[in-house]
C-alpha positions in Angstrom: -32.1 8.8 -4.4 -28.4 7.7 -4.0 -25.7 10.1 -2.7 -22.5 9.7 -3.2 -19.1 12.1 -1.7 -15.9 12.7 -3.5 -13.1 14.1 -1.6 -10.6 16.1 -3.3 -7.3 15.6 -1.4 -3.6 17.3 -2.9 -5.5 19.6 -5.2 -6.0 22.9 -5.3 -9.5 23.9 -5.3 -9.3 26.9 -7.9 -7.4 25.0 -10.6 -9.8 21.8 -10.4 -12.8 23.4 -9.4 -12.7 27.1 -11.6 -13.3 30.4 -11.3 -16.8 30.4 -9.1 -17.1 26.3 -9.6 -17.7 27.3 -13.6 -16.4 23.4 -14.3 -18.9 21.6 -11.3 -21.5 24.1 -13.2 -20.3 22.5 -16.7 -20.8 19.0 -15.4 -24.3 19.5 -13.6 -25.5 21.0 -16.4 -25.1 18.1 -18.6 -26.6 16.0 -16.2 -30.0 17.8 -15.0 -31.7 15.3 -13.4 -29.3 14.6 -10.9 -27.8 17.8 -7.7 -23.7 18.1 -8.0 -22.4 20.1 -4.8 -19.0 21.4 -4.3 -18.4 22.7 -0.7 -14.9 23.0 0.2 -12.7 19.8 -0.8 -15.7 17.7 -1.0 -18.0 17.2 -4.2 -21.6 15.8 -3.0 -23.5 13.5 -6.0 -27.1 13.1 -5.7 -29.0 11.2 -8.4 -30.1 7.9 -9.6 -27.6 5.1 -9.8 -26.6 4.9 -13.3 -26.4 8.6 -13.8 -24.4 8.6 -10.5 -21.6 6.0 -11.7 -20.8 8.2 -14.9 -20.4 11.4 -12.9 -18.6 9.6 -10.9 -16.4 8.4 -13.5 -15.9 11.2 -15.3 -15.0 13.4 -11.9 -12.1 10.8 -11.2 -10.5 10.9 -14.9 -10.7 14.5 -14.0 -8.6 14.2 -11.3 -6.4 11.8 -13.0 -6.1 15.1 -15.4 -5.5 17.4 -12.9 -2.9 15.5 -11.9 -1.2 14.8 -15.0 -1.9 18.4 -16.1 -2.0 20.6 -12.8 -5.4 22.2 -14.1 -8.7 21.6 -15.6 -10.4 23.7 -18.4 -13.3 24.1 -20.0 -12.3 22.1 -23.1 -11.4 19.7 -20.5 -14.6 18.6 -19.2 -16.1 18.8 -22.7 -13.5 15.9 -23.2 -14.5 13.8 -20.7 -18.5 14.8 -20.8 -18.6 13.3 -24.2 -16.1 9.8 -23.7 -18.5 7.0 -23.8 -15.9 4.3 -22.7 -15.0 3.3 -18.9 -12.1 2.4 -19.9 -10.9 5.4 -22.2 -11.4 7.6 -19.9 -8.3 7.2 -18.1 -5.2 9.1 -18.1 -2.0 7.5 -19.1 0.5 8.2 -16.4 3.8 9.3 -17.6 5.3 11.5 -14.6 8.5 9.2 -13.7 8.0 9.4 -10.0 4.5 8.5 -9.9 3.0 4.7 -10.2 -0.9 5.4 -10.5 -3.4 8.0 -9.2 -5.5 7.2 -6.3 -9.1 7.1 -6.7 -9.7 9.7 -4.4 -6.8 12.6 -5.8 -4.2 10.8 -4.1 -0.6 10.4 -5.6 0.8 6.7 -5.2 4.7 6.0 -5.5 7.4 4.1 -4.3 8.3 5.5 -0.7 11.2 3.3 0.2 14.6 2.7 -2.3 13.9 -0.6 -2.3 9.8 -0.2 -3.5 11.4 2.0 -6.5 13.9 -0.7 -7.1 10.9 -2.8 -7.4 9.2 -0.7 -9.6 12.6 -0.5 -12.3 12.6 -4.0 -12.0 9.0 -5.4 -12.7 9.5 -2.7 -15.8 12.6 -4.2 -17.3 11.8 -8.0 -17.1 8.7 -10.3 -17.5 8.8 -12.0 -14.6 9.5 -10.7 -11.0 10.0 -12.2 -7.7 9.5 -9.3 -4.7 10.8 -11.2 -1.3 10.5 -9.3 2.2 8.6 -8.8 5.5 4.9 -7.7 6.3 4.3 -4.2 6.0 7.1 -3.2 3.1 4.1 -2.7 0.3 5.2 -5.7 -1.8 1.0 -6.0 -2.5 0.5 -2.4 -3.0 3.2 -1.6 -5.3 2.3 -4.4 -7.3 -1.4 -4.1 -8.2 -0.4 -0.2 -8.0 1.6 -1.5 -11.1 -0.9 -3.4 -12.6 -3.2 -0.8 -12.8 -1.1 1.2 -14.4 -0.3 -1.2 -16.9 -4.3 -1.5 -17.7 -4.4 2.0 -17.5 -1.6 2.5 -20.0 -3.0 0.0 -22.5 -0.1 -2.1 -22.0 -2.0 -4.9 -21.2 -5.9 -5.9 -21.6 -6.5 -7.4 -18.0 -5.0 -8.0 -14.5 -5.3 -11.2 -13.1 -4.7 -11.3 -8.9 -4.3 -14.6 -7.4 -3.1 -16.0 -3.8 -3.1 -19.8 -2.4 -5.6 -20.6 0.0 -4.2 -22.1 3.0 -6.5 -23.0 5.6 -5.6 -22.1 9.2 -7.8 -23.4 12.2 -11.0 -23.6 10.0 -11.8 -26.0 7.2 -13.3 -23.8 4.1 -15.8 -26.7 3.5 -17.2 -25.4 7.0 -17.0 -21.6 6.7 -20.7 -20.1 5.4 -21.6 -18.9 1.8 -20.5 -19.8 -1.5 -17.0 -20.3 -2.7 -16.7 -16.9 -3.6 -17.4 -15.7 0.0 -15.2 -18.3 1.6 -12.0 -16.8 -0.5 -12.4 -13.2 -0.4 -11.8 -12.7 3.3 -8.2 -14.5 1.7 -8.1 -11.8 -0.7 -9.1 -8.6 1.2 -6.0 -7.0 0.9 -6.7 -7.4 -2.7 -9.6 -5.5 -2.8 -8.5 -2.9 -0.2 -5.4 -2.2 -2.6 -7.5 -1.7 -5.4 -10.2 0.2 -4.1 -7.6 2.6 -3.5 -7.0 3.2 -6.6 -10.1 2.6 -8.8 -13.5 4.1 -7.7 -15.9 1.4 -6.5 -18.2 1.8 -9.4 -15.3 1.4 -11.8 -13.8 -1.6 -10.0 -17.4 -3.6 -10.0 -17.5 -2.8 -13.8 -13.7 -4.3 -14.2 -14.8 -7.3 -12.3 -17.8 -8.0 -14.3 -16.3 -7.7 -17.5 -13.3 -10.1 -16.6 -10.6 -7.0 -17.0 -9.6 -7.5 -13.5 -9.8 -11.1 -11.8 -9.3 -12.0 -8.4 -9.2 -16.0 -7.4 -7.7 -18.7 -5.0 -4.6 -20.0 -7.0 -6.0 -23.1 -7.9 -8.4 -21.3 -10.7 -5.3 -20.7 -12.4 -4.7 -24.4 -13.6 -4.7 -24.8 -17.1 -5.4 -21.4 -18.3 -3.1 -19.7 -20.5 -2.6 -16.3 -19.4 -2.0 -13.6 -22.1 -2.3 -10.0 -22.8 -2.2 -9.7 -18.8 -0.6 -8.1 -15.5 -0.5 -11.4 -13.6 0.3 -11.1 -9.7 0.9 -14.1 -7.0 0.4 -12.8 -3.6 1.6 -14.7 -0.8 3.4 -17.2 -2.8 5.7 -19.0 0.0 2.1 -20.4 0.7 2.5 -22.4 -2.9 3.7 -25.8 -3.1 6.6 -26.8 -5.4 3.5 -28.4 -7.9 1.3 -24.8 -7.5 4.2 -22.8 -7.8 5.2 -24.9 -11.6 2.0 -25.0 -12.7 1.2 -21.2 -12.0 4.8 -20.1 -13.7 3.8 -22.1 -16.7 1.0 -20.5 -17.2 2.4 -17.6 -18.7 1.7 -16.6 -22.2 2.8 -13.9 -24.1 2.9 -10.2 -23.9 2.0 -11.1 -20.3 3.7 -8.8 -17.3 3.9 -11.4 -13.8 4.9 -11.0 -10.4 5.5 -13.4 -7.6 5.5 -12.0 -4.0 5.8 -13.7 -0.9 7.4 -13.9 2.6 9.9 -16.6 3.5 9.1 -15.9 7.6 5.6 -16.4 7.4 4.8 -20.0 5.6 1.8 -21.3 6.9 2.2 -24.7 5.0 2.1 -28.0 7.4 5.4 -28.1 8.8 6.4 -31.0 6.5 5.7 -29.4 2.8 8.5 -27.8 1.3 7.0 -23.9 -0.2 7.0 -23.7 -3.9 8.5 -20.3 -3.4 11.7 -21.1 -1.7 12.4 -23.9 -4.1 11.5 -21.9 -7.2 14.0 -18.9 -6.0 16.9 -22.1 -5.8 16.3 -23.0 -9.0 15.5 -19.9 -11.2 18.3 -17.2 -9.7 20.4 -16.6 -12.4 17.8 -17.3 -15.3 17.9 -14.0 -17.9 14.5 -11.6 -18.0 13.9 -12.9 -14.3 14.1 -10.2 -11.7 14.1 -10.7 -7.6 13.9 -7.8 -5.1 14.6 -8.8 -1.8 12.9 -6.1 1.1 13.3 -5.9 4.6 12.6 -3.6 7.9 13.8 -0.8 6.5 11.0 -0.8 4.0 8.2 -1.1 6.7 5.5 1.5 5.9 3.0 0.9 8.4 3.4 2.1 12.1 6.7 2.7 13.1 6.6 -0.4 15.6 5.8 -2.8 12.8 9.4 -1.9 11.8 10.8 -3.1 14.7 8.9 -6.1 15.4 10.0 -7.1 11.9 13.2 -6.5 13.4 12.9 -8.5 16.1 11.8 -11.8 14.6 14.3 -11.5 11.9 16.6 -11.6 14.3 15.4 -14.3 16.7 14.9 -16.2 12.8 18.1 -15.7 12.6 19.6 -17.1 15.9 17.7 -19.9 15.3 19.0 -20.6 11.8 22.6 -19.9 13.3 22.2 -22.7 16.2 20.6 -25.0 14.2 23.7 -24.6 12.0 25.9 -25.8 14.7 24.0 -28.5 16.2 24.3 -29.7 12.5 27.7 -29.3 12.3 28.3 -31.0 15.4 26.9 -33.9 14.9 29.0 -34.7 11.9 31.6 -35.2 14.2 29.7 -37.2 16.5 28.1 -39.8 14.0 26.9 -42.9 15.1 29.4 -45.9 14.3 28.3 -48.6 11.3 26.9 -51.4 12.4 29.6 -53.6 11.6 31.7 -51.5 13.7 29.7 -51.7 16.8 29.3 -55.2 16.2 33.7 -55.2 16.3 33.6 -53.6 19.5 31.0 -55.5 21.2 32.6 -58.3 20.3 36.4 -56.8 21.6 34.8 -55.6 25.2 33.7 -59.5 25.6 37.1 -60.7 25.0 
């Protein structure tokens, strides 16, 4: 016996649930064999795992409803009781303020002016470069985005990638397969999307290849097509990673590059693929760049200000190495031929 617990947050309980809990009734009736609870703002699932997934299912597509709606009927759960596909069952999202619905009832949007500028911008060109601190949601806008685009049908998969840099440890050395060497890499990945698609949904997406999640160098020679392609971390690339992943792009395909110019982790004498791709692409039409700062911080307030703070130490630092350079242009070591001249004077 498995049990699973669905929380019902920003609803109200009368409008999902229904006069005396007539539409939990509805739905347990049609599956006997397995117990459906409601007490208060929680909705207890006990069953066997299969039959536990697809009332699982359906109850989340019901609260994508509710939200699109702001009720759910009778005729409503019939709709759902009798859709056979994981992936019709979604609601297309069409509210203006609102990116995607969480998987738990939960309303995800842009909460900064800069995220929403982000938003406008990833919807009016192909390719988008998001730039800015830790902590201003660059990641979870943008798989908030590409969900919505697979939930939308505007594109058949969502491909999630990020460079593996090694820090401290080499991977060859960690334990496990490859696949568990990358993913602690890619946790925020997951944590994003788990979010926003129900666990059961999310393995079923993963095993079907409609949403991938790999290291950076899977990428190479794959055309992508037909998808919502995201690079997270990308100041992480090199100059040859971050060419070969742009020209991967195929059509109908929707792609995003984020990344943070203060944290490169690269060896301190590799240029970032990132930096160098922002030199040469600005100004290139149906490419879009959002740059983020402090002010778009959306984690603890003190995040904020020890964004703050670096940025402006980073910033010092640019500023005296700016000097120092300028500086010694006017103190440049004479030609040899020169010091030979004077060498030669001071002995006379």
């Amino acid at each position: 016996m498995v049990e699973k617990v669905i929380t019902l947050e920003n609803i109200s309980l009368i409008d999902f649930l229904g006069t005396e809990n007539q539409n939990i009734k509805q739905l347990a009736a049609a599956f006997p064999s397995s117990k459906i609870i409601s007490r208060g703002n929680e909705i207890k699932i006990q069953g066997q795992t299969p039959e536990i997934t697809k009332i699982h299912e359906i109850l989340s597509s019901l609260i994508d409803h509710y939200h699109k709606f702001g009720k759910i009927t009778h005729n409503s759960v019939n709709r759902y009781l009798s859709s056979d596909s994981f992936v019709d069952e979604d609601v297309i999202v069409t509210s203006p303020d609102v990116i995607v619905y969480g998987s738990k009832g939960g309303v995800i949007k842009a909460k900064t002016p800069n995220q929403q500028r982000l938003v406008d911008t990833v919807e009016k060109n192909d390719l988008t470069f998001a730039l800015g601190p830790a902590g201003t949601g660059k990641t979870y806008v943008s798989v908030a985005l590409a969900v919505r685009a697979l939930k939308n049908k505007e594109v058949r998969k969502i491909i999630i990638s990020r460079p593996v840099v090694e820090a401290g440890e080499s991977l060859g050395f960690l334990p496990g397969d490859m696949k568990e060497k990358v993913d602690p890499y890619l946790r925020p990945i997951y944590d994003a999307l788990e979010d926003m698609i129900p666990v059961e949904k999310l393995k079923y997406y993963q095993e079907n290849k409609i949403i991938e999640i790999a290291p950076l160098a899977y990428m190479r020679g794959r055309t992508l097509n037909n998808a919502f392609v995201l690079l997270d971390e990308a100041q992480n690339t090199t100059p040859a990673q971050m060419k070969m992943f742009l020209t991967r792009m195929g059509p109908n395909a929707k792609v995003m590059v984020n990344g943070d110019w203060s944290q490169v982790d690269l060896p301190r004498n590799q240029r970032s693929g990132l930096m160098e791709a922002l030199k040469i692409l600005r100004g290139v039409k149906g490419i879009g760049f959002v740059e983020m700062s402090g002010e778009d911080v959306v984690r603890h307030r003190l995040v904020r200000d020890i964004v703050n703070a670096y940025t402006k130490l980073e910033e010092e630092r640019r500023a005296a190495k700016e000097e120092a350079e300028a500086a010694g242009e006017g103190r440049k070591e004479p030609s040899y031929d020169r010091r030979r001249k004077v060498k030669v004077e001071n002995a006379e």
